[in-house]
C-alpha positions, -999 to +999 in steps of 0.1 A: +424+653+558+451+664+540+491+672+537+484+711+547+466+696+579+489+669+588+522+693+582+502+717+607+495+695+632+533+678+635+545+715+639+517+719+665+533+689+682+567+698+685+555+733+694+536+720+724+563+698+735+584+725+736+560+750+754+560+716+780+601+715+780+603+754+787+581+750+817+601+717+829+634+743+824+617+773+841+599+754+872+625+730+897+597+717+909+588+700+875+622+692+872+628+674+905+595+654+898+606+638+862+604+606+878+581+606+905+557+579+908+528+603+901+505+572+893+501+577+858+495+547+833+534+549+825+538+557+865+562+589+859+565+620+834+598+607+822+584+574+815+552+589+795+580+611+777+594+579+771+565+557+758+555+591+737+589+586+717+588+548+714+552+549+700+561+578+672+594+555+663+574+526+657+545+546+637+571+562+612+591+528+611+552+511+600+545+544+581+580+545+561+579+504+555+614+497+572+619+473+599+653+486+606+662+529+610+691+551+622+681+578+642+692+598+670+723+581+662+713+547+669+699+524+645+668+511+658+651+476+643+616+467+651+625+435+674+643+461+696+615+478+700+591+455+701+609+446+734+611+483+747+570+484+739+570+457+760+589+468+790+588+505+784+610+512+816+638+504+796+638+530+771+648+562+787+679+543+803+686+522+769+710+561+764+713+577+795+723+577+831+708+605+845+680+630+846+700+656+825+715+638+800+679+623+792+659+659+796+681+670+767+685+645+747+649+638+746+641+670+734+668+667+708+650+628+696+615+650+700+630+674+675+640+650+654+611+626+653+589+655+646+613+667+620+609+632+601+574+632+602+572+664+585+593+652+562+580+625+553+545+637+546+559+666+528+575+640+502+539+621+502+519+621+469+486+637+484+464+609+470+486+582+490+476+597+527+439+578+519+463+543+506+457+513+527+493+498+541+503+470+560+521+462+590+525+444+620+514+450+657+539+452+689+523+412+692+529+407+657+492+408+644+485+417+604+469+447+607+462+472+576+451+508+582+453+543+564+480+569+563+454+592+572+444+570+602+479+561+613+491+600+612+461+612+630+463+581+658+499+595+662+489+633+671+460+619+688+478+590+706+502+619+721+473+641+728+466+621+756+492+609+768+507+650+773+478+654+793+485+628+817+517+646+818+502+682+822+481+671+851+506+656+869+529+688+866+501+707+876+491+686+907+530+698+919+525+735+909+506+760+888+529+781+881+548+781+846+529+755+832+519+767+797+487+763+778+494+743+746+461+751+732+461+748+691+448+784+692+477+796+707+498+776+685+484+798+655+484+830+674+525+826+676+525+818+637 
């Protein structure tokens, strides 16, 4: 694995969130449903939007070796969201107050997580992605892993977690939903 392949698939990743958001826009019914209790592990698609965001905060806070960092116009410190992680309900309404406000500002932080990924593997000596780093768990474990690892559990970690979200959108309705298949990905390249 390698720069090239990481870069690609963070672009994928914004790309498929926003093939999900432009279904969410076109379809009222996905809209209306944001926070039904659908029964997923995170209980609602705006809570699994949620926990998506928290976990790629605190992998680019461990990958970047900062325990404090300003984004989305907050600056965010590992203790705060060490307690989100544990009580994830709180992190959608930690900003907003209403379904709105969060659907667009979450696909603004989306943007902008994705954006610092990028980013940040773009200034990445190549040799370093295979460098063992350190950091510390959401229970405050030692742990020591790749950057190859770490960047691949992130894709992966959201992989699964937008499919809970894609079946539970399409359990409410078929239409719109949008395939977010890689192919297609580098088809519209």
């Amino acid at each position: 694995m390698n720069k090239s392949f990481f870069n690609k698939l963070f672009k994928y990743n914004l790309w498929r969130h926003n093939e999900i958001y432009k279904a969410i826009n076109k379809n009222p019914i996905y809209y209306e449903n944001l926070s039904l209790n659908s029964g997923i592990y995170f209980n609602t698609v705006k809570g699994t939007f949620n926990h998506i965001l928290l976990a790629d905060l605190l992998w680019y806070m461990r990958l970047k070796n900062t325990d404090s960092l300003n984004v989305f116009g907050n600056v965010f410190n590992v203790d705060l969201l060490n307690f989100y992680w544990n009580d994830n309900s709180n992190f959608g309404n930690a900003f907003e107050k209403n379904n709105d406000e969060w659907f667009l500002m979450h696909q603004k932080r989306n943007v902008e997580i994705n954006d610092n990924f990028i980013k940040f593997i773009e200034e990445l000596e190549e040799n370093k992605l295979s460098d063992f780093f350190s950091y510390k768990s959401t229970s405050g474990d030692e742990m020591k892993k790749t950057r190859n690892d770490c960047l691949f559990h992130v894709i992966n970690h959201t992989t699964h977690h937008l499919g809970q979200i894609g079946s539970t959108l399409t359990l409410l309705s078929k239409k719109d939903y949008p395939s977010t298949d890689f192919t297609l990905f580098e088809l519209e390249k």
